[in-house]
C-alpha positions in Angstrom: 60.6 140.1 89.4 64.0 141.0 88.4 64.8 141.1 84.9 68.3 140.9 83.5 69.2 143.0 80.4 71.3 141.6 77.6 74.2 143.0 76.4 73.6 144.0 73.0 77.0 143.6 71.0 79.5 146.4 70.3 81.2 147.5 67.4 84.2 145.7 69.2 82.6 142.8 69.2 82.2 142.7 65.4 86.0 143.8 65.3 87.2 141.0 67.0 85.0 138.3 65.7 85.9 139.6 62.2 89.7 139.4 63.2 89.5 135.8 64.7 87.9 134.6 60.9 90.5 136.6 59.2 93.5 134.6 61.3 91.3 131.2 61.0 91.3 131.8 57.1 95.1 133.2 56.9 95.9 129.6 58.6 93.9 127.7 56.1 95.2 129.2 53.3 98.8 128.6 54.4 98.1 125.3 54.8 96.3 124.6 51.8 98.7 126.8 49.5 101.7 127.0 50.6 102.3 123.7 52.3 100.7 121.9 49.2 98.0 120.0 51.6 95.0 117.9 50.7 92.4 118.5 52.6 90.0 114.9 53.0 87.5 115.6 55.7 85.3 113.3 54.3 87.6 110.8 55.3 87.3 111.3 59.6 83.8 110.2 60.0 84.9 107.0 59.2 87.2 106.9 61.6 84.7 107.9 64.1 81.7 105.3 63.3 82.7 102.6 60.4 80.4 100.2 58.8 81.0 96.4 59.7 80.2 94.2 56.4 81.0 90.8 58.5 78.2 91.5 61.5 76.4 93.8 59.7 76.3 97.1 62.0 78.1 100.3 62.7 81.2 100.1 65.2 83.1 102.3 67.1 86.5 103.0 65.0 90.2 104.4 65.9 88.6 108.0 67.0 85.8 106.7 69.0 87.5 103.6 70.3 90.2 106.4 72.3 87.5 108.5 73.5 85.4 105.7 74.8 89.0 104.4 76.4 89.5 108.5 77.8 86.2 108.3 79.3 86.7 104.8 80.8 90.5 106.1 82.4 89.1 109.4 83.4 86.3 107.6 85.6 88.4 104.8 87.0 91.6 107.6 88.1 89.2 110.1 89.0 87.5 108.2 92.0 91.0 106.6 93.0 92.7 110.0 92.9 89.2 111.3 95.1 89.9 108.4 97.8 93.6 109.2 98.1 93.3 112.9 97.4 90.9 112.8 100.3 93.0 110.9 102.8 96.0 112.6 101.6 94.1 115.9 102.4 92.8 114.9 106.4 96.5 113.6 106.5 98.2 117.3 105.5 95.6 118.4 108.6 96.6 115.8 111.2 97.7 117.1 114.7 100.6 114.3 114.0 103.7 115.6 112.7 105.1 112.7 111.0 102.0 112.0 109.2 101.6 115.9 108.6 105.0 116.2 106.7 105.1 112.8 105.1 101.7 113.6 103.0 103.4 117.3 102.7 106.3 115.9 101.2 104.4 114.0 98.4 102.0 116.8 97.4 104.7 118.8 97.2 106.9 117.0 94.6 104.2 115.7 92.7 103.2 119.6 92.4 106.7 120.6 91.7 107.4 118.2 89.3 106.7 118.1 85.3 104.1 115.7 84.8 105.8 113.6 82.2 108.9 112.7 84.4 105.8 111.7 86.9 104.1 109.8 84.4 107.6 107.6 83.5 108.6 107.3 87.7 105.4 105.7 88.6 104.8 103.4 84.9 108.1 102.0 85.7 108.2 101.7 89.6 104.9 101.4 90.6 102.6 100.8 88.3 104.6 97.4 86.1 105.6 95.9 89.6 102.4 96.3 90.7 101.0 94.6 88.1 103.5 91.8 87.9 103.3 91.1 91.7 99.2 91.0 91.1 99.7 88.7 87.8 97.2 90.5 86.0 98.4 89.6 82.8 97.7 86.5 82.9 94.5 87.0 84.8 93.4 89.3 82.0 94.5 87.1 78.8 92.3 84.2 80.8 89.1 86.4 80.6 89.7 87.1 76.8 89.5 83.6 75.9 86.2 83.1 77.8 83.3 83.3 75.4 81.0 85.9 77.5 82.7 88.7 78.0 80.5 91.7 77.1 80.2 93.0 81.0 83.9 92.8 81.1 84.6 94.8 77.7 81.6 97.3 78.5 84.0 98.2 81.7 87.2 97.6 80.7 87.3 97.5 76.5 89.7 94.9 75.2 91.0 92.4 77.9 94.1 91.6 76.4 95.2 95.4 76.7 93.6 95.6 80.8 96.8 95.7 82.2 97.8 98.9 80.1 94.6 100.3 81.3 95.0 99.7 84.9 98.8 101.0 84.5 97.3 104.0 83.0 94.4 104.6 85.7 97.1 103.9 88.8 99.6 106.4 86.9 97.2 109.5 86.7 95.4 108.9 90.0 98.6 109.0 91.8 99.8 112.1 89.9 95.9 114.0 90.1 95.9 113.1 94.0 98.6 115.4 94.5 96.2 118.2 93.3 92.9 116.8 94.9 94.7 116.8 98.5 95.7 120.0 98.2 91.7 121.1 97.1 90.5 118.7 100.6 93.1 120.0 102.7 92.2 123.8 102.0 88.2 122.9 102.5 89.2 121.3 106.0 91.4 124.2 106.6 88.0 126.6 105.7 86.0 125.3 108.3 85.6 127.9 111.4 88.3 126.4 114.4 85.3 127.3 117.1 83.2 124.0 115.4 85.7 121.7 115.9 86.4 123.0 119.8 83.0 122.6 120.2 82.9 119.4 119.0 85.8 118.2 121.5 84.1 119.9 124.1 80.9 117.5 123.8 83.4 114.7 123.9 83.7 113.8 120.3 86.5 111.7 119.5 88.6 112.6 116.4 87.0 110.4 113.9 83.3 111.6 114.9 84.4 115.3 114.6 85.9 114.8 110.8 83.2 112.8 110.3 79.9 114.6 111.3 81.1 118.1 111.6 84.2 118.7 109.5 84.2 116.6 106.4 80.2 117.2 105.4 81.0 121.1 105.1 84.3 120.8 103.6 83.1 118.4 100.9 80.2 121.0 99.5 83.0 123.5 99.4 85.2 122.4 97.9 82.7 120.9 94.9 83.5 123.7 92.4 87.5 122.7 92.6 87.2 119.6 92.6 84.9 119.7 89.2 87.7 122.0 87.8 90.3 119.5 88.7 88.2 116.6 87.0 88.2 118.3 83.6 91.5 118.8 84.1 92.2 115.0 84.4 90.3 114.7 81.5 92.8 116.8 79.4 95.9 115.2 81.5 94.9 111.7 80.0 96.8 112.4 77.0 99.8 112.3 79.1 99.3 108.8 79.5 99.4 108.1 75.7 103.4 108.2 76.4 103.5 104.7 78.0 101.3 103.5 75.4 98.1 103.0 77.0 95.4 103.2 74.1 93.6 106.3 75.0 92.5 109.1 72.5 95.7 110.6 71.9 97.4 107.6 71.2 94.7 106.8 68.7 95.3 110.8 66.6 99.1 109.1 67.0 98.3 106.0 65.1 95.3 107.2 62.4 97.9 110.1 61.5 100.7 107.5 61.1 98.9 105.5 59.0 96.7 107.9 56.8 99.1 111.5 56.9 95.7 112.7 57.9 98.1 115.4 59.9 95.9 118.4 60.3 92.3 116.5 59.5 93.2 114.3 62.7 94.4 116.5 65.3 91.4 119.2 64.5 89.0 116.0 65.0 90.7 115.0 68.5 90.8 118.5 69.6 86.8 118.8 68.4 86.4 115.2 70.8 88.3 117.0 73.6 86.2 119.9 73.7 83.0 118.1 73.1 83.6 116.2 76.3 85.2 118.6 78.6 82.6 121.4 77.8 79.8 118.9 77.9 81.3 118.0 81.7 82.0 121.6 82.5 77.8 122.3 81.7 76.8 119.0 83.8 78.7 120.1 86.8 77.5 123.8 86.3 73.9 122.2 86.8 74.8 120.5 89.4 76.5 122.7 91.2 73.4 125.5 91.0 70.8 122.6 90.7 69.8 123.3 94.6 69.7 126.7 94.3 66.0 129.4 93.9 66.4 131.8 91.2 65.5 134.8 93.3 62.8 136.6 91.9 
């Protein structure tokens, strides 16, 4: 049985840990002397979890209520931006030129271009006239008046703002697709060019041969990227707080405005960030070695 052997820690080790406190207190020290700030901690957990006197129980608050939001618009993008990243991907592969360039085209500008500019293009000629043409507004303000609505707001949190979600989820899917075709294309691109021949040699049709040979292998390889690019769309949701759609971000934006919590705020948000991106980054390091024999 093989035994692996831990690095014991170096007197480097102690250097640089003891240089990374010394930086972290020089900070705190500027900001508490020389900038004249008030520290009040105690303050955030109450913007995380707050006490409701009227129905007697804790609720979510300003913090919690963006994260919840984050986690809601990272799911919803995340599977639209797999569906088109994926088509966009077997496009970018087709044997047909037209298709071929046109899904080259938009990878390649969305790529190439800052993702804020992105973010404005599709709010305000995509995303609104979608919305307008679908009538969702309305649609959305008639659910809020209904009395049972508790499936709706597990899914979608406050009705009356759905329509900024939805702008918000259409937004970043379109811009993350960009990045998820690329991933697809390259897995399709990895699979050995003598499977697919001999698929076409046993008289597989097209569809058959991306579906049963090409698309099962490329999928498990290209896994680890795609979990990458998912975290990634995690942290890219604050992009998103720009056309005001009510995520975490936009929250900090808001509790800072209204309490000059400055630092207090922004450490807590950045604490929220990592707590959900590292917790994602385990989970899909599980999974990804969940199949796997430790060899002995």
């Amino acid at each position: 049985m093989r035994r692996t052997k831990r690095r014991s820690l170096h007197w480097l080790d102690y250097l640089i840990a003891a240089v990374v406190v010394a930086f972290i207190a020089v900070i705190w020290l500027r900001i508490s002397g020389t900038l004249n700030y008030k520290w009040q901690w105690e303050r955030i957990p109450n913007y995380i979890l707050r006490w409701d006197e009227a129905d007697g129980r804790w609720v979510a608050n300003l913090l919690l209520q963006g994260l919840i939001t984050t986690i809601r618009i990272a799911i919803y993008s995340g599977i639209l931006a797999l569906i088109l990243g994926t088509l966009l991907g077997i496009a970018r592969t087709s044997t047909n030129l037209v298709i071929r360039m046109l899904a080259r085209t938009y990878l390649e500008v969305l790529r190439n271009i800052p993702p804020v500019v992105v973010v404005f293009i599709f709010f305000f000629f995509l995303s609104q006239q979608l919305i307008a043409v679908l009538n969702m507004e309305t649609w959305a303000r008639g659910i809020a008046r209904q009395d049972d609505i508790a499936v709706w707001e597990f899914f979608f949190g406050d009705m009356r703002r759905f329509p900024s979600l939805i702008s918000g989820v259409i937004v970043l899917a379109l811009f993350e697709s960009a990045f998820v075709g690329e991933i697809v294309r390259a897995g399709i691109q990895s699979i050995p060019r003598g499977q697919r021949e001999a698929a076409r040699s046993i008289g597989m049709s097209w569809t058959d041969e991306m579906r049963f040979i090409v698309m099962p292998q490329a999928l498990r390889k290209v896994l680890p990227p795609l979990s990458n690019q998912f975290i990634s769309l995690v942290k890219d949701s604050s992009i998103i707080s720009l056309i005001s759609v009510q995520e975490l971000t936009y929250k900090t934006v808001e509790l800072v405005a209204s309490t000059r919590m400055i630092f207090e705020a922004w450490i807590a948000t950045a604490c929220l960030y990592f707590i959900l991106c590292f917790g994602l980054s385990l989970l899909f390091r599980r999974l990804e070695t969940g199949g796997k024999h430790k060899p002995r």
